[in-house]
MDTraj code that builds the backbone (N, CA, C; nanometers):
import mdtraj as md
import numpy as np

residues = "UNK UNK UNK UNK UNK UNK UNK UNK UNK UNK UNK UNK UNK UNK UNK UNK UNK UNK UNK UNK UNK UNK UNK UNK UNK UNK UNK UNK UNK UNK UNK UNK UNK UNK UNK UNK UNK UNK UNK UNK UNK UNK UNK UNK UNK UNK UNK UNK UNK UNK UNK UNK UNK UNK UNK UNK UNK UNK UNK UNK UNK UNK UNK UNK UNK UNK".split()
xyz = np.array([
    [0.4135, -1.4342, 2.1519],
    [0.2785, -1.3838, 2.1400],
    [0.2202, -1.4344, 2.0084],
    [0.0858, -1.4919, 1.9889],
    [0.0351, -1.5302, 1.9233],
    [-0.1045, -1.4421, 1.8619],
    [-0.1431, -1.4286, 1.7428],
    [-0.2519, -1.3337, 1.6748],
    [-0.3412, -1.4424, 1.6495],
    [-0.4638, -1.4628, 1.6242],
    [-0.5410, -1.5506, 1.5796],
    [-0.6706, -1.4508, 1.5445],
    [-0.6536, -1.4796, 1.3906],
    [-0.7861, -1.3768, 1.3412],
    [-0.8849, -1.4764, 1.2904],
    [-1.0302, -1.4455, 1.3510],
    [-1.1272, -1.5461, 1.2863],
    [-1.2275, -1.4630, 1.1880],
    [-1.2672, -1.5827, 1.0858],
    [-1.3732, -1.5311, 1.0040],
    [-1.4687, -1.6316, 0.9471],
    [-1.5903, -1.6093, 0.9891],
    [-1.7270, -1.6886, 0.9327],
    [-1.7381, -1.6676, 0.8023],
    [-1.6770, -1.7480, 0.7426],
    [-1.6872, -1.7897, 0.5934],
    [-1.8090, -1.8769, 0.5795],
    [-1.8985, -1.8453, 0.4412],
    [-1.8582, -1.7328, 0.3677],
    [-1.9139, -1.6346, 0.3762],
    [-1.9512, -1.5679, 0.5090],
    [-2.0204, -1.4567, 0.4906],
    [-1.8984, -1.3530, 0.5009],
    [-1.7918, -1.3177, 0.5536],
    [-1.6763, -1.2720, 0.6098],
    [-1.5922, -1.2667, 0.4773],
    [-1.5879, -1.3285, 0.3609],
    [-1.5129, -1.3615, 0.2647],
    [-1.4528, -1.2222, 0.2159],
    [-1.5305, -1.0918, 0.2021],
    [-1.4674, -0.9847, 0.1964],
    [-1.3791, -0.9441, 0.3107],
    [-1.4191, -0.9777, 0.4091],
    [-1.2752, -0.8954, 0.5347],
    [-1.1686, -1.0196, 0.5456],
    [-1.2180, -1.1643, 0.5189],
    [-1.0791, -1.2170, 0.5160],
    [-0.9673, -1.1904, 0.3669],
    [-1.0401, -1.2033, 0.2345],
    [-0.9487, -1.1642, 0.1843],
    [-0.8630, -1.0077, 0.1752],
    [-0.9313, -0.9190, 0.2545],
    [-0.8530, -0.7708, 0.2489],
    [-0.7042, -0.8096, 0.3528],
    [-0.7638, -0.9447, 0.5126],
    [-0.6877, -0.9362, 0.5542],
    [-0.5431, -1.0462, 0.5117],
    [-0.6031, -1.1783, 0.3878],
    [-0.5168, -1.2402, 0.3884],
    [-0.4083, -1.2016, 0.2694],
    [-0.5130, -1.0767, 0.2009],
    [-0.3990, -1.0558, 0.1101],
    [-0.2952, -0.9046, 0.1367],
    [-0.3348, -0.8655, 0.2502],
    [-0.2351, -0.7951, 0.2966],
    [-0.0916, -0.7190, 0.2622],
    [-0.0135, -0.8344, 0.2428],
    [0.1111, -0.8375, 0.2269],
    [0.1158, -0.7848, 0.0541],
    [0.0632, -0.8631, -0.0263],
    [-0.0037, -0.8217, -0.1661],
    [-0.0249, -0.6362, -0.1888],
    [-0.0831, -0.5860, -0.1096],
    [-0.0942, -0.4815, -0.1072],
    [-0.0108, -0.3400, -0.0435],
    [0.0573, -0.4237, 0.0344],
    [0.1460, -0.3520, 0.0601],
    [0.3276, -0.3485, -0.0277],
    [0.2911, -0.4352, -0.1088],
    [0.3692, -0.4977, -0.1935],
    [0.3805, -0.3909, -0.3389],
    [0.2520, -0.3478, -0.3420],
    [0.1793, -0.2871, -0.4470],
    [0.2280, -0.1404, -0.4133],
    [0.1762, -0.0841, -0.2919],
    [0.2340, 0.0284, -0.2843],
    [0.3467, 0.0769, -0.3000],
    [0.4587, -0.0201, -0.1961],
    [0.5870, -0.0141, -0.2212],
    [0.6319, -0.0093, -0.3792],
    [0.6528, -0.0774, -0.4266],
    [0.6525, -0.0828, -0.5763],
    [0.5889, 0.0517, -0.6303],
    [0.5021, 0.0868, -0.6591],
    [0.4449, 0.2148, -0.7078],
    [0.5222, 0.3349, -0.6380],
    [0.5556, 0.3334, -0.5371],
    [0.6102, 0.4644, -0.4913],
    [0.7405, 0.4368, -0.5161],
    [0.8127, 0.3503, -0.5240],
    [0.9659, 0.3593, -0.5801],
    [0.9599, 0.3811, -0.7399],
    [0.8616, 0.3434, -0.7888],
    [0.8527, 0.3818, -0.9759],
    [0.8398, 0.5283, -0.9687],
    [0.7227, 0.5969, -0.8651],
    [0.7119, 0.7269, -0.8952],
    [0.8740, 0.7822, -0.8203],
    [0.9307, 0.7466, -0.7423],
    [1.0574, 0.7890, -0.7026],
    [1.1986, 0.7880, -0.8219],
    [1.1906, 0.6708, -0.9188],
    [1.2497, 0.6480, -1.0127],
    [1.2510, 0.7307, -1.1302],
    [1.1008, 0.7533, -1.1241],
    [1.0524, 0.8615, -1.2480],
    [1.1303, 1.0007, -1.2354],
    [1.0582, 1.0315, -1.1021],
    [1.1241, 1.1490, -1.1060],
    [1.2796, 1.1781, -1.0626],
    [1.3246, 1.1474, -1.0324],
    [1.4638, 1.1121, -0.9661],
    [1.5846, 1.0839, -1.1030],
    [1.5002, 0.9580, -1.1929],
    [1.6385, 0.9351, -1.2686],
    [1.5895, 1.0437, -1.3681],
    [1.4038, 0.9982, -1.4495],
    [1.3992, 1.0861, -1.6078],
    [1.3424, 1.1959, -1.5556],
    [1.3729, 1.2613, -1.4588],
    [1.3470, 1.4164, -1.4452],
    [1.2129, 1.4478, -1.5011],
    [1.0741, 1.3690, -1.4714],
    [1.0013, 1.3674, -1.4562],
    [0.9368, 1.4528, -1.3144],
    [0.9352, 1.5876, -1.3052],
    [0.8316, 1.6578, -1.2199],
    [0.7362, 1.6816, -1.1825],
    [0.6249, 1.6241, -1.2568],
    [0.5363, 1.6093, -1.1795],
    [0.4873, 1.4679, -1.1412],
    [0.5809, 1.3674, -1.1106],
    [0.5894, 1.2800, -0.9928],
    [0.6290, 1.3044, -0.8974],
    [0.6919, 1.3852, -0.8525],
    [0.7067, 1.4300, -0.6901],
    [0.6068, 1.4564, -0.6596],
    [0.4803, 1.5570, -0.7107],
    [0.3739, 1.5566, -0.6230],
    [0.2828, 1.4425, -0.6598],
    [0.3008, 1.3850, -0.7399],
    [0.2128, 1.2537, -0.6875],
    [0.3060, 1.1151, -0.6093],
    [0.4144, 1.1493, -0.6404],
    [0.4582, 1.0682, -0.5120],
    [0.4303, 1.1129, -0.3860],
    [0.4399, 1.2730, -0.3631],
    [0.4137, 1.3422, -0.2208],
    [0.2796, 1.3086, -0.1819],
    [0.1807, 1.3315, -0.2969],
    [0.0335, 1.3075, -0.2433],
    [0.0183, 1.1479, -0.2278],
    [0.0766, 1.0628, -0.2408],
    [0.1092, 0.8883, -0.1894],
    [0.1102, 0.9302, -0.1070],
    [0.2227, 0.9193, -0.0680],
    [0.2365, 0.9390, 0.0726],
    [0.1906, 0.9786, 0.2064],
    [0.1426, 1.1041, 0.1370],
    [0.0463, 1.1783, 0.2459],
    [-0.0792, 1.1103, 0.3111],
    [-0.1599, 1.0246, 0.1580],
    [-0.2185, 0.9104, 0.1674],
    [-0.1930, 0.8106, 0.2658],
    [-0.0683, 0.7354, 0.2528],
    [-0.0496, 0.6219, 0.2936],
    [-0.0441, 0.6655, 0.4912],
    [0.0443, 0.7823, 0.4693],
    [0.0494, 0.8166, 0.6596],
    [-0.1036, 0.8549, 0.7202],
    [-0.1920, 0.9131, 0.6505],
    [-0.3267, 0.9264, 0.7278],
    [-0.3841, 0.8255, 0.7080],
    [-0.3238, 0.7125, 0.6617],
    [-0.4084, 0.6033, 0.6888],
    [-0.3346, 0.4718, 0.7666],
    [-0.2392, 0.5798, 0.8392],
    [-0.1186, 0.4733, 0.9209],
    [-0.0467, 0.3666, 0.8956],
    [0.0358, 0.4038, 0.7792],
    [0.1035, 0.2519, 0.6835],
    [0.2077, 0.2908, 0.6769],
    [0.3377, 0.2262, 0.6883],
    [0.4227, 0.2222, 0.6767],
    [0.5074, 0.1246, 0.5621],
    [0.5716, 0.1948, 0.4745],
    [0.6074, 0.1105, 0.3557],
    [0.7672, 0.1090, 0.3707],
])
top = md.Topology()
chain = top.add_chain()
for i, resn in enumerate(residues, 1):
    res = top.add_residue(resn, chain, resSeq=i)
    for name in ("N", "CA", "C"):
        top.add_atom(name, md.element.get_by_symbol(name[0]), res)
traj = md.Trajectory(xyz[None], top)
């Protein structure tokens, strides 16, 4: 199966780069939620769990999987 996404550049230039940098951003999250996992986890840092929890909560109502 093949995907083929088109975009009329340059008017489109904002929805192609959200979609070509993608990976970038999901890159970003990952990373940020293992720092806030690190924080609190190794230096007993507590109030990163709820902002790791409120990530999260984030990331699932907006259907992402990291």
């Amino acid at each position: 199966m093949k995907a083929i996404l088109e975009f009329n550049l340059p008017e489109d230039k904002e929805n192609f780069d959200l979609a070509n940098n993608g990976l970038n951003y999901y890159s970003a999250l990952f990373e940020f939620d293992q720092w806030l996992r690190s924080e609190y986890k190794y230096n007993n840092k507590e109030e990163m769990y709820e902002v790791r929890r409120k990530l999260n909560k984030i990331i699932n109502e907006n259907n992402i999987t990291i």
